[in-house]
C-alpha positions in Angstrom: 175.5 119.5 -115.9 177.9 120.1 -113.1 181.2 122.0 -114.0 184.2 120.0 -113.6 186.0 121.5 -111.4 187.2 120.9 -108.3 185.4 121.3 -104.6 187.3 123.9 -103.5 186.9 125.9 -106.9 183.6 125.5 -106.8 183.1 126.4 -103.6 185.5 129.6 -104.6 182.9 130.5 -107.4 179.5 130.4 -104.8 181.5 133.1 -102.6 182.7 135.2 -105.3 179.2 134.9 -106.7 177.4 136.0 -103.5 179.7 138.6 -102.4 178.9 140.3 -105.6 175.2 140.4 -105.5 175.4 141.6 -102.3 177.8 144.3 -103.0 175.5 145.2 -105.7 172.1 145.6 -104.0 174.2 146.8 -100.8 173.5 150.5 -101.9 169.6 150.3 -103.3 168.9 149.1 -100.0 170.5 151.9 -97.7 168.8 154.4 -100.3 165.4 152.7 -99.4 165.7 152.2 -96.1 166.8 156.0 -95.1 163.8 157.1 -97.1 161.1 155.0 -95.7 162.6 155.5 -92.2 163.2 151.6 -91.5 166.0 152.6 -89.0 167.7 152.0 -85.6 167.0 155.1 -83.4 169.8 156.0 -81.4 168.7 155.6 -77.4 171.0 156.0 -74.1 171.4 152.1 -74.3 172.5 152.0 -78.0 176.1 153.1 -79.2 175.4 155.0 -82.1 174.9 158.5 -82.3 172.4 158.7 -85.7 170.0 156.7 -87.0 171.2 153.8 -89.2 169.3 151.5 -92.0 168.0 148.2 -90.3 167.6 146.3 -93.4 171.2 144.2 -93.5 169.5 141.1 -93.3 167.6 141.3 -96.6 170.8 142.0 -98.0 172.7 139.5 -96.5 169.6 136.9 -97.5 169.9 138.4 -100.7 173.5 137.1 -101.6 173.4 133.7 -100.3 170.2 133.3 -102.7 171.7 134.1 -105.4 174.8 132.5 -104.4 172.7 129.1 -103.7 171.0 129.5 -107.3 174.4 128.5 -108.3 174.7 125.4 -106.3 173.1 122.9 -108.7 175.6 123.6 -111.2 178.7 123.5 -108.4 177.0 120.2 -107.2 174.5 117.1 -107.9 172.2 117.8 -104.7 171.4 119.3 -101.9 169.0 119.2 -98.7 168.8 122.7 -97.6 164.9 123.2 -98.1 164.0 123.1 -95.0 166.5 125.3 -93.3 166.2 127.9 -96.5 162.3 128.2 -96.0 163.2 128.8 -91.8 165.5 131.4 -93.1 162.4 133.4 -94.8 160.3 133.3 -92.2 162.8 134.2 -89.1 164.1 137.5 -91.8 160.6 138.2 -92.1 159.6 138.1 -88.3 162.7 140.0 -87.5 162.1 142.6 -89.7 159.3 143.4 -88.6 159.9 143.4 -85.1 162.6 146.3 -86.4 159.9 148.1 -87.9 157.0 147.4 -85.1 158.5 146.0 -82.6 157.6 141.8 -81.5 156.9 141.1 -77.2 159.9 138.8 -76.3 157.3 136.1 -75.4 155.4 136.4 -78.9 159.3 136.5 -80.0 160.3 133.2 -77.8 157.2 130.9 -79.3 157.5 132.3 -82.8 161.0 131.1 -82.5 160.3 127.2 -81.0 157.4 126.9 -83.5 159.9 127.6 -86.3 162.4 125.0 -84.5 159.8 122.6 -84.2 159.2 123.1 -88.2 162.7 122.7 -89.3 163.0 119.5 -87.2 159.9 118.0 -89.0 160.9 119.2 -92.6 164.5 118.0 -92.2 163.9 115.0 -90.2 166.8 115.9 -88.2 167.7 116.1 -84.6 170.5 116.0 -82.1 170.1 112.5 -81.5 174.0 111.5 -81.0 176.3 112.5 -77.9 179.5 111.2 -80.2 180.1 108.5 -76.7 180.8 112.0 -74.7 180.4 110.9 -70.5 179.6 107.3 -72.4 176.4 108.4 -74.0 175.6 107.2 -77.8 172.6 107.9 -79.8 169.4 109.1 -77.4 165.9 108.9 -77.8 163.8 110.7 -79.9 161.9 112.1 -76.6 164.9 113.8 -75.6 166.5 114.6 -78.7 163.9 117.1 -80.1 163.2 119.2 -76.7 167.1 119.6 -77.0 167.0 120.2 -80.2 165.0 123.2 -80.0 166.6 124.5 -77.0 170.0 124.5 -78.9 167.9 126.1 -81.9 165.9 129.2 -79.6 169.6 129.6 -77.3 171.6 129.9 -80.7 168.9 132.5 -82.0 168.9 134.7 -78.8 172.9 134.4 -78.2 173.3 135.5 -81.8 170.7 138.1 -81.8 172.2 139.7 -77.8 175.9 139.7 -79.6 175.0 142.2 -82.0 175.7 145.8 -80.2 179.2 146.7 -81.9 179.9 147.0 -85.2 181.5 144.3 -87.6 180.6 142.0 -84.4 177.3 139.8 -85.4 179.1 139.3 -89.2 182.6 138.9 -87.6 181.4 136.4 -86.0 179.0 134.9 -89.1 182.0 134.8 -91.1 184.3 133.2 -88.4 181.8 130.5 -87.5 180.5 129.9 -91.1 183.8 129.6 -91.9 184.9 126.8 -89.1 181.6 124.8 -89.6 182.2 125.0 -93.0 185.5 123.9 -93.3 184.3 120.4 -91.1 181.6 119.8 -93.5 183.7 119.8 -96.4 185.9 117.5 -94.7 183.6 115.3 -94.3 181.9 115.8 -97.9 179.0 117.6 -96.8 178.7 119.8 -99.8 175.3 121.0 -99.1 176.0 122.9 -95.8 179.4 123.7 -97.2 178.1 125.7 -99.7 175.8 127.2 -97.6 178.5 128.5 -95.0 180.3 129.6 -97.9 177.9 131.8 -99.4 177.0 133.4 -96.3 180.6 134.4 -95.6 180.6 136.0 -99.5 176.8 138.2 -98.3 178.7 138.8 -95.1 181.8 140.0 -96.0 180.2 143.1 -98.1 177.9 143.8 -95.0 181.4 143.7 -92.9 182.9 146.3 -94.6 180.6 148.8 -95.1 179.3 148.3 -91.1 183.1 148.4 -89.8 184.9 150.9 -92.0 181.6 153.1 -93.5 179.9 156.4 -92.2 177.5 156.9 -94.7 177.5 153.6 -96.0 177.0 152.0 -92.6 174.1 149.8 -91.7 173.0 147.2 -89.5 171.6 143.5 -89.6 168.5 144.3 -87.2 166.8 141.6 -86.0 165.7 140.1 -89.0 169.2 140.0 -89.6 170.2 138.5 -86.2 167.3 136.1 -86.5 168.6 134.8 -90.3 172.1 134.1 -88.8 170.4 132.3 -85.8 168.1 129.7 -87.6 171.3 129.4 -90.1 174.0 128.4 -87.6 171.4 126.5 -85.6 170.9 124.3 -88.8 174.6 123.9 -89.3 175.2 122.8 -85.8 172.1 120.4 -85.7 173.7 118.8 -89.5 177.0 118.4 -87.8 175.4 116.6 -84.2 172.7 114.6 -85.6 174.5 111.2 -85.8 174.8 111.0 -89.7 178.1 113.3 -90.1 180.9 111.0 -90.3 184.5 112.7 -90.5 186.3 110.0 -88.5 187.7 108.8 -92.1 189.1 112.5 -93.1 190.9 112.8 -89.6 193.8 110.3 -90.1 191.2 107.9 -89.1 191.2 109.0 -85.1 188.0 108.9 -83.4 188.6 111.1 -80.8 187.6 114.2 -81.7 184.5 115.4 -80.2 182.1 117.1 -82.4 180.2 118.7 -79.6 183.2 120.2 -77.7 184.1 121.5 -81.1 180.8 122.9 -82.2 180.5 124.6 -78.9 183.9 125.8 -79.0 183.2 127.8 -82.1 180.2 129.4 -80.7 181.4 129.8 -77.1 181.8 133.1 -76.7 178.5 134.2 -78.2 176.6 131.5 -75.8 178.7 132.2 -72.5 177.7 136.0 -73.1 174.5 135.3 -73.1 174.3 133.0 -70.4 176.1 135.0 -68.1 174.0 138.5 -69.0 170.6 136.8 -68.5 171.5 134.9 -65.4 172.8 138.4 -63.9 169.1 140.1 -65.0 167.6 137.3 -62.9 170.0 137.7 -60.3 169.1 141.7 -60.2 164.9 140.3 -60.2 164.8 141.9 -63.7 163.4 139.9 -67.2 166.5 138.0 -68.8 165.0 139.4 -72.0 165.2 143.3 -70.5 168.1 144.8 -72.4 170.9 146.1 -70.5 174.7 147.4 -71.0 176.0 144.0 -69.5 177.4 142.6 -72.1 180.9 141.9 -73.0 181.3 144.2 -76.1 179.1 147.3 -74.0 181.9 146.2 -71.2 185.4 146.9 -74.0 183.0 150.1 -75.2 183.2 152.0 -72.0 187.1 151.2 -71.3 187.6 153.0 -74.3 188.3 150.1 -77.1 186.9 151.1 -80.6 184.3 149.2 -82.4 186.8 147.5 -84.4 188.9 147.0 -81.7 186.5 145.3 -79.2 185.2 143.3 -82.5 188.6 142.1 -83.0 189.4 140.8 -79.1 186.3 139.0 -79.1 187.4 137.8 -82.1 190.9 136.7 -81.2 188.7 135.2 -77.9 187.0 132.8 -80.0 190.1 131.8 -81.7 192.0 131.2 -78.7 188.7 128.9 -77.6 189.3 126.6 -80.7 193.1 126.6 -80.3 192.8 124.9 -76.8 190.5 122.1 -77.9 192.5 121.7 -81.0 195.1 121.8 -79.1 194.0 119.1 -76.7 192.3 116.9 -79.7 195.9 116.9 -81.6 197.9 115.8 -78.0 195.4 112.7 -77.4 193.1 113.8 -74.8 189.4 112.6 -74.4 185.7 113.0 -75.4 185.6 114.4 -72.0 189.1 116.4 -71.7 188.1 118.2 -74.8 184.8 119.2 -73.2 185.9 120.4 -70.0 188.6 122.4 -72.0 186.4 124.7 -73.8 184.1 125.1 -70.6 187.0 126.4 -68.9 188.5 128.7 -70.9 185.3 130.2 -72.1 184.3 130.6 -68.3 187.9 132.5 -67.8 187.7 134.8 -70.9 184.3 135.9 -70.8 183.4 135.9 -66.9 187.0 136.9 -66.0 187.0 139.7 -68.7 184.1 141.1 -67.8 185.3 141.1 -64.2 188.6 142.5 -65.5 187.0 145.5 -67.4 184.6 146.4 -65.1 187.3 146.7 -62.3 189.2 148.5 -64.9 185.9 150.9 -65.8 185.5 151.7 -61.8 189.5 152.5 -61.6 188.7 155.3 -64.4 191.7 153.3 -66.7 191.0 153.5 -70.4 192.7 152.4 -73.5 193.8 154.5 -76.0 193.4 151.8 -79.0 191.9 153.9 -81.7 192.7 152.5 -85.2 189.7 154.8 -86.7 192.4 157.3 -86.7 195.1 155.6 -88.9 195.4 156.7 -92.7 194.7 153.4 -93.7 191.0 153.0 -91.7 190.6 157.0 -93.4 191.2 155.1 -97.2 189.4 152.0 -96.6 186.3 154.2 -95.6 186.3 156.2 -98.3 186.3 153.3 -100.9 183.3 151.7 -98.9 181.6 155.1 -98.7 181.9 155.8 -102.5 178.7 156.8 -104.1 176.9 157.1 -100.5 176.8 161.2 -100.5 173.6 161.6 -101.4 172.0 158.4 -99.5 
C-alpha cells in the first residue's frame, strides 16, 4: 500500500533512504578495495599523487538500489527495468576495465550494443524534435541511430569529465537534480525517483571524494559508465515524444525540451567535443587520453580541486540561466537553441583559450580553500574511522 504522503515527501524519504545505505557501505568498500589492490595508479597524466580505491560506482549503484526498493511503497508503478538492468551491465564492464583494462573499440561496441538494448526493452527513442527548425515526430529509421549516438556521446562525455575531484558527482547531482525536477513537473514519478536517489548515493560519494584524504575514492569507469547509461535514459524519457509538461508551465508551449536538456549537460558534451576534435586535429586517436581538458586546464593555473569543480559548476548554471532566461522573456524553439550553443561555445572554447594563455604568461591563482579551518573540520568528520583503511 502506498504511504499517503505527499510527492515531494516521498520523494524526501528515497533520498534520505539512499544517502544512508550508501554512507553505510561507503567504508567496507574502501577497506576492500585497498586490500585487493582494485585502485587508480597515479601516472604523469593523472592528478593524484597515491593510489585511490576505484570501486565508487558499486557504491553509488548500491544506494539507488536500495533507495529504488522503496519506490513501490512511495508510488503505484514504475518503468525503470530496462534502464536498471543497462545500469548492471555498464557498472560491470567498467569495472572491469578498472581492473583489466577494455580497448576503446571493444569499449565503443560494448557501449552501442547496450544502447541498442535499452532502446528495445524500453521501446523508447528520440522520436520528437518538440517543432524545433519545424520538425515534429521523425521516423523510426532516424530516430534510433540518433538515439544511440546521444546514448554512446553521453557515456564518453561523462566518463572524459571525470579527472578532478567532486567533478563527475558534482555534476550527477546537478543534472540528476535539473532532470529531475522537469519530470516531477510533469508527473513522471518513475524517473523522478530515480534522479532522486542517485543524488542521495551521490552526495555520500561527494563528500568523502572532495573533502577526504583517507576516505577519498573515485567512481572509475564503472562508475563513469553507470552515470552515462543513467542520464542517457533520463534524457531519451524526457525527448521521446510522450513527456508532456506544456500543462505544468502556465500552459506555454514554448519551451524547448531539447535546448533545455542540452543546456543541462552542455558543458560536459562541449568538453568532449572540443578535446576529441583537437586529438584529430593533432593526427592522434580521439579516444588517446590527454591533459586537454577543461578541468586539467583550471589544474595547472593553480585552482584547487574544489575550486575548478565549483567554476565548472557555476558554468553549467550560468548555461541554464540564459535559456531560462530567454524561455521566460518569449523567445523561440530556435532562440532558445542557438542560446545555449553560444554560450557553451564562449565558456568552454573561450575558457580554455583564456587559461591556457593565462598558463603560458606563468599567472596563477592563489584560490586554495583546502587551507581554511572549515575544509580542515569537514575532512576530519568524512575521514572518521578511515585510519586504519
Amino acid at each position: 500500500m502506498m504511504i499517503d504522503l505527499m510527492p515531494k515527501w516521498r520523494l524526501l524519504i528515497l533520498l534520505l533512504v539512499a544517502l544512508a545505505a550508501t554512507w553505510a557501505i561507503y567504508g567496507p568498500t574502501v577497506r576492500i578495495a585497498l586490500q585487493k589492490g582494485i585502485v587508480d595508479q597515479p601516472d604523469a597524466r593523472k592528478l593524484q599523487k597515491l593510489p585511490v580505491p576505484t570501486l565508487g560506482g558499486v557504491v553509488v549503484f548500491f544506494g539507488i538500489a536500495v533507495g529504488l526498493m522503496f519506490f513501490k511503497t512511495m508510488f503505484y508503478q514504475t518503468a525503470l527495468l530496462p534502464v536498471l538492468a543497462a545500469m548492471i551491465i555498464m557498472l560491470y564492464v567498467g569495472t572491469l576495465d578498472d581492473v583489466v583494462g577494455i580497448s576503446p573499440t571493444k569499449r565503443l561496441i560494448i557501449e552501442t550494443g547496450i544502447a541498442l538494448l535499452m532502446i528495445y526493452g524500453s521501446r523508447s527513442c528520440i522520436m520528437n524534435f518538440q517543432e524545433l527548425w519545424g520538425v515534429g515526430k521523425i521516423s523510426l529509421g532516424l530516430a534510433i541511430p540518433l538515439t544511440v549516438l546521444t546514448i554512446v556521446g553521453i557515456i564518453n562525455a561523462v566518463n572524459m569529465i571525470d579527472g578532478v575531484d567532486g567533478l563527475l558527482s558534482g555534476f550527477g547531482i546537478l543534472i540528476c537534480g535539473f532532470y529531475g525536477l522537469l519530470c516531477f513537473l510533469a508527473h513522471d514519478y518513475s524517473n523522478a525517483a530515480l534522479a532522486t536517489v542517485t543524488i542521495g548515493a551521490l552526495l555520500t560519494f561527494f563528500l568523502h571524494n572532495v573533502f577526504g584524504v583517507k576516505s577519498k575514492m573515485f567512481l572509475g569507469d564503472g562508475g563513469s559508465m553507470l552515470m552515462g547509461i543513467l542520464i542517457s535514459w533520463l534524457i531519451i524519457s524526457i525527448l521521446g515524444g510522450h513527456f508532456h509538461i506544456r500543462s505544468y508551465l502556465g500552459g506555454r508551449v514554448d519551451f524547448n525540451l531539447i535546448a533545455f536538456t542540452l543546456a543541462v549537460v552542455a558543458i560536459p558534451v562541449a568538453d568532449t567535443l572540443r578535446v576529441m576534435f583537437g586529438r584529430i586535429f593533432r593526427g592522434r586517436s580521439p579516444f588517446q587520453p590527454d591533459n586537454t581538458h577543461l578541468h586539467h586546464h583550471f589544474i595547472r593555473c593553480g585552482y584547487s580541486h574544489l575550486a575548478t569543480t565549483l567554476r565548472m559548476l557555476g558554468m553549467a548554471l550560468l548555461i541554464i540561466g540564459c535559456f531560462l532566461l530567454v524561455w521566460v522573456l518569449g523567445g523561440s524553439h530556435d532562440l532558445q537553441l542557438y542560446t545555449v550553443i553560444a554560450v557553451t561555445a564562449l565558456l568552454d572554447g573561450g575558457g580554455a583559450a583564456l587559461l591556457d594563455r593565462r598558463e603560458k604568461a606563468g599567472r596563477t591563482a592563489g584560490d586554495r580553500p583546502e587551507r581554511s579551518r572549515g575544509w580542515k573540520r569537514i575532512q576530519q568528520l568524512v575521514d572518521r574511522g578511515f585510519d586504519n583503511a
